[in-house]
Each structure stands twice: as structure tokens, then as C-alpha cells.
N, C-alpha and C positions, 0 to 999 in steps of 0.2 A: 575211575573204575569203569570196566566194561558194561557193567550191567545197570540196565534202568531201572531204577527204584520206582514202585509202586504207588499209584497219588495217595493211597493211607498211608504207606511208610512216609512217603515224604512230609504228610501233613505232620503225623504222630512225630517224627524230627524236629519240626519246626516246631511245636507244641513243646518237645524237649528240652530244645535249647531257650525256649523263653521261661521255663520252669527252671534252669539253670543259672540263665541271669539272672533271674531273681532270688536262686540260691534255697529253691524251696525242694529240697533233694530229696522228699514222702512221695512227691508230685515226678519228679523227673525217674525216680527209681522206677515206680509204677506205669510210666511210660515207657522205660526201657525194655519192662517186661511183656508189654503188649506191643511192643516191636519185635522181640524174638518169637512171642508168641506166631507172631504173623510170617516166619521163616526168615528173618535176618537182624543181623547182629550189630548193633550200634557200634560204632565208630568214632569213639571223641579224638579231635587235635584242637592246640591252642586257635585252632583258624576254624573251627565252627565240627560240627558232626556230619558223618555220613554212615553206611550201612553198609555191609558186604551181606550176600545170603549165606545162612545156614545151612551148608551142607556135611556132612558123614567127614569124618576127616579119614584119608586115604591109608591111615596105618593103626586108625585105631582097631582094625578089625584082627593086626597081625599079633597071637596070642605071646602071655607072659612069659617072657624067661627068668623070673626067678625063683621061681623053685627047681630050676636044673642047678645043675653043677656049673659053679664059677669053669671062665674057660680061660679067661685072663687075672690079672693083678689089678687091672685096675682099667675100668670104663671113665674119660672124659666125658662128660654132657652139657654141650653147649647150646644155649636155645637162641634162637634169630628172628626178633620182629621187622623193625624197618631201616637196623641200622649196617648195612653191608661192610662199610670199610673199618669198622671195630671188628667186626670178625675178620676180616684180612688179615688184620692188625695181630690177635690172636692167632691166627695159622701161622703167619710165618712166625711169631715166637715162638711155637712148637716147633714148627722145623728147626730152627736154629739153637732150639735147647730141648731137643729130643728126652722124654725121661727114656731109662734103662732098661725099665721092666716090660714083660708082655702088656700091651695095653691097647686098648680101641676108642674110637674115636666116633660120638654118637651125636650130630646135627638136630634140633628137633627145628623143622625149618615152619613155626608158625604163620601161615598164610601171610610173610613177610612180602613187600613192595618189590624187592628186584630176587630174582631169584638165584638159588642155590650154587647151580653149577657154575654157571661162569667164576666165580667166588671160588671154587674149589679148584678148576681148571688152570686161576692164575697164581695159587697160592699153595696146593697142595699136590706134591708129585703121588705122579701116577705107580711110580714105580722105587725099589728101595724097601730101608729095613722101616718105614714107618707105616701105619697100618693105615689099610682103606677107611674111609671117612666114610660114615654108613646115616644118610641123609633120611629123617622119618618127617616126612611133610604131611601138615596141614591142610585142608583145603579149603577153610573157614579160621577165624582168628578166635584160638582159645582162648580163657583168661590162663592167667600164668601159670597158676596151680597145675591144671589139665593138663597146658604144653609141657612141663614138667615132668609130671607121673607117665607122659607118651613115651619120653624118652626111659625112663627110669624103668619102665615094664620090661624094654628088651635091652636093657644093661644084661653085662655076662661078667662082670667081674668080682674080682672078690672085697674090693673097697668102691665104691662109684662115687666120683666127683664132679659136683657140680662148681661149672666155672662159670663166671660172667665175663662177658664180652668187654667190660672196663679195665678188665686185668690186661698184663704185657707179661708173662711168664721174660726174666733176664737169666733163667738158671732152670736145672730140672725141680719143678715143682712139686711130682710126685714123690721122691725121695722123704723129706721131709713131713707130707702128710700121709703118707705109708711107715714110717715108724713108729707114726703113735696109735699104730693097730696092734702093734708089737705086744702090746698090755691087751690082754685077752676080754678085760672088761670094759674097754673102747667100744661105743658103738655111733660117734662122731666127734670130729674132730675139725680145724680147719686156721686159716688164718688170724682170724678174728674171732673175739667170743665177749659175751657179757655176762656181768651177775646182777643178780637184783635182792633187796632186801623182802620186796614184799610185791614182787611179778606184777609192780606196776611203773617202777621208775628203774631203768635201767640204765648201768653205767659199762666203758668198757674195761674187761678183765685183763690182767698180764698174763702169759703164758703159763699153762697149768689144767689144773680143773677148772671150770665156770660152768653159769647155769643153762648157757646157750650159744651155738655157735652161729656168725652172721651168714649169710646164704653168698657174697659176692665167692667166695670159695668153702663147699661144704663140702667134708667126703665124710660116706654112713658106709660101717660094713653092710655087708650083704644079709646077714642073720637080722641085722635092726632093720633093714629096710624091710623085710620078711614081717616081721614083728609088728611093724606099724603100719604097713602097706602103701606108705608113701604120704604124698601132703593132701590136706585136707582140701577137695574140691571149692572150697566154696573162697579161697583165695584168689580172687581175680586179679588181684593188684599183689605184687610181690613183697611187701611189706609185711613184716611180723609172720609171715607164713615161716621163715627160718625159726623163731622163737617156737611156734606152736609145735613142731615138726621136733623141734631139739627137745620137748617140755615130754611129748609122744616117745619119744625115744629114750628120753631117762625114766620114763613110769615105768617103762618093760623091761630096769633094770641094767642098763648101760650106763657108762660115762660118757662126759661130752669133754673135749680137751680141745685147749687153744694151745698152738705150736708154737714153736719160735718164730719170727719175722721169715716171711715166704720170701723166695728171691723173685719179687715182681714187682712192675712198677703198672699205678694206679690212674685211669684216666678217667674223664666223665663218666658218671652214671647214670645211663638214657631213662632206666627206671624213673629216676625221680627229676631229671634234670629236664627230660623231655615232655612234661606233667605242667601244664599252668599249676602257681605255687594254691588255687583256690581247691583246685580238682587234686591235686596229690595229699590235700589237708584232709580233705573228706574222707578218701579212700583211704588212705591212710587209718581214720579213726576208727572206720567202720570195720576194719581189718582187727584193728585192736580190741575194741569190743568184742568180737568174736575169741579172739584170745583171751582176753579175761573173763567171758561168759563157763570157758570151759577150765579156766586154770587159779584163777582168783582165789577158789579154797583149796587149794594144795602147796601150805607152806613147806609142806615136808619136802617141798622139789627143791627149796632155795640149800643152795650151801649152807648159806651166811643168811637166816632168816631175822628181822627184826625180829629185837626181844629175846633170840635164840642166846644159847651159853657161847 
């Protein structure tokens, strides 16, 4: 990174990382937050921590479009931290399996390592019936949740899908998760989905209703995303934010539906794969807790509740 870190940041880092080693995560939390306090943003990799500064992010300022009127069928939202050629990967599968419908194509380009455009330039024509890729960058690295709701503010469609960079779309993908809007009381739907007896052990569901749908492919109409206002900020790590978000979305009275098998095929996932297995246990828990802080008395969400008839 360009910029010189601060002799307290760098101290407060190293204070970090040896409260990490020692897995005393009260002590390294606390520290993390007295490094943001200080204007920069902690930076873990399997190969030690660093810091980017805290600045304004360059699109947070540009106002919601979802109380307008959808303007397409259906918004893609694809977010990009450090992994370039998985989004490559995903371009050209869209180009080459185009959906049908009016649709846009929304980048949230998370103060990612290599940047945007060259990536769009080799992968995305300029020209043709596919829509401009409309790039909302970062200028600091959100946690997940945030870079998520950036993009989701100025969605214009009438179903918005969230895709992950792990997928290969082999077919048109929207097709499939735009028919199960078709049922008016849809208000998410996607690939994958789980149920659980008591919103603490979850298992995966067959296609149908279930109590949750997984995030690597989410699409929420436009009314529930309205309804909920999107994922809960305090998700920094992308885990269980899909359960919370699907949990939010069925209290306002929607269904949640898992499709039939997508036509796509499934590659790493940088989320969890690119996590030392110590640091994606934590965040992971921590994320859940959160979840069950807010949902743990509400069996009335389970389909199939233990105990239930």
C-alpha cells in the first residue's frame, strides 16, 4: 500500500496481532476499534495484518433509488474485493449466456487490489444488446454488509440479484430466479436455501419453500428489499447475514423459495476459503450470535418448528 501507516497504528497492529495469536479476541476486538478510531481500517490476511485509511467511500453520497420506480427486470449485483479473475470468470459467463430480460449490471468495486476497469475493458463489450456495467467504488474497504447495501441503494430493478463471484452462470440464470416472483407472495428466492427446526441447526432444503435462502445467489423483490432496507450493517463478514436478511424478510410477511438447480457451475469460495480456518471460526460465530440475539424467539418463522404439528 501507498500510504505510511502511523507509529500508533503500526504499534496498535502489532499489539493486534499478538492478541490474535494468542486468540484472545475481547483484547484484539478492542484494538481493532481503537485503530478505526484513529482513521484506518484493519486489514487481516493469512500473512499478518495491515491498515488502509478510513476514507468517505466515493458513492456513498450518490442518493437511493429505491423508492423510484423499477426501470428494469432485474439488477445483477456483483461485489469485488481482491479476487479479479473470479470476476472475469463471471463476465464472460454473462456474455456468453446473456439473460433475456431488461437488466443491469451493478459492480460494487470494494476498495479492491487491482482495479475495475481493466477487468471490464477485457471482459465486457463496450458495445451491443448487453447493458453497461455501472462500477460503484469504494475508497476504503467496507465490511460486507455495507459494500452490499452500496450497491443494493442504487439497484432499479424489479427483482435484484445478488451474485457471487464463485458462480459460472452455464445458462441464463435469471430466467429461473425471475419465475418464482411469478407467486406474488415471493419476496426471496435463489439457488440454495435452508430450513431449521429451531434457528439454531440448519440444514439444506429441496427446492420449494424454506426458512432461508443462501446469499452465494439471492434475489429479493424490490417491495421486500423496501420493507427491510437491506442487511444489517453490523455484518462484516458475509456469513449468516443471508439467514438474518431472509429471517427480516419473512417477518414483513413474504416467502422465501429455493428454485430448482440453477444452470451454473460452482467454484471456490474466496469468502471462506480465503479466511485462515481460526479467523473465519470466530467471525463466523460472532456473526451468528448476532443472528440468534435477534431471532432465537421467533419459532413462528420456522416452517417445520421442533415440537410443531
Amino acid at each position: 500500500m501507498s500510504e505510511e501507516l502511523p507509529a500508533e497504528v503500526t504499534r496498535l497492529l502489532q499489539e493486534r496481532t499478538a492478541a490474535r495469536a494468542a486468540r484472545d479476541w475481547p483484547a484484539a476486538d478492542a484494538l481493532r476499534d481503537r485503530i478505526r478510531d484513529a482513521g484506518w481500517e484493519p486489514i487481516d490476511t493469512p500473512d499478518g495484518s495491515t491498515a488502509r485509511p478510513i476514507l468517505a467511500p466515493t458513492s456513498a453520497h450518490l442518493p437511493s433509488l429505491l423508492d423510484q420506480e423499477a426501470a428494469v427486470e432485474a439488477s445483477v449485483l456483483v461485489l469485488l474485493d481482491d479476487y479479479p479473475d473470479d470476476l472475469a470468470r463471471l463476465l464472460q459467463a454473462l456474455v456468453a449466456h446473456a439473460p433475456k430480460v431488461a437488466w443491469e449490471l451493478l459492480i460494487v468495486a470494494n476498495a479492491p487490489l487491482a482495479p475495475v476497469e481493466p477487468i471490464l475493458a477485457a471482459n465486457w463489450p463496450e458495445d451491443g444488446p448487453l447493458p453497461e456495467a455501472v462500477v460503484l467504488p469504494s475508497a476504503a474497504r467496507l465490511g460486507w454488509a455495507d459494500a452490499v447495501n452500496l450497491g443494493l441503494r442504487r439497484s432499479r430493478g424489479v427483482v435484484v440479484v445478488l451474485l457471487d463471484t464463485s458462480l459460472e452462470p452455464i445458462g441464463d440464470i435469471l430466467a429461473p430466479l425471475l419465475a418464482a416472483f411469478e407467486d406474488a407472495r415471493v419476496g426471496i428466492a435463489g439457488g440454495w436455501g435452508v430450513t431449521s427446526p429451531d434457528a439454531r441447526e440448519f440444514v439444506e432444503a429441496p427446492p420449494g419453500e424454506v426458512d432461508a435462502i443462501e446469499g452465494y445467489c439471492m434475489a429479493i423483490r424490490r417491495e421486500a428489499l423496501r420493507a427491510v432496507g437491506g442487511f444489517d450493517h453490523g455484518y462484516r463478514y458475509y456469513r449468516h447475514a443471508d439467514l438474518d436478511i431472509s429471517f427480516a424478510i419473512r417477518d414483513a410477511g413474504w416467502r422465501a423459495i429455493r428454485t430448482d438447480p440453477l444452470p451454473v457451475t460452482l467454484h471456490e469460495h474466496r469468502g471462506w476459503e480465503g479466511q485462515a480456518p481460526d479467523e473465519r471460526d470466530r467471525l463466523s460465530k460472532r456473526n451468528f450470535y448476532r443472528f440468534l440475539k435477534r431471532w432465537r424467539h421467533r419459532p413462528d418463522l420456522l416452517l417445520r418448528p421442533a415440537g410443531g404439528a
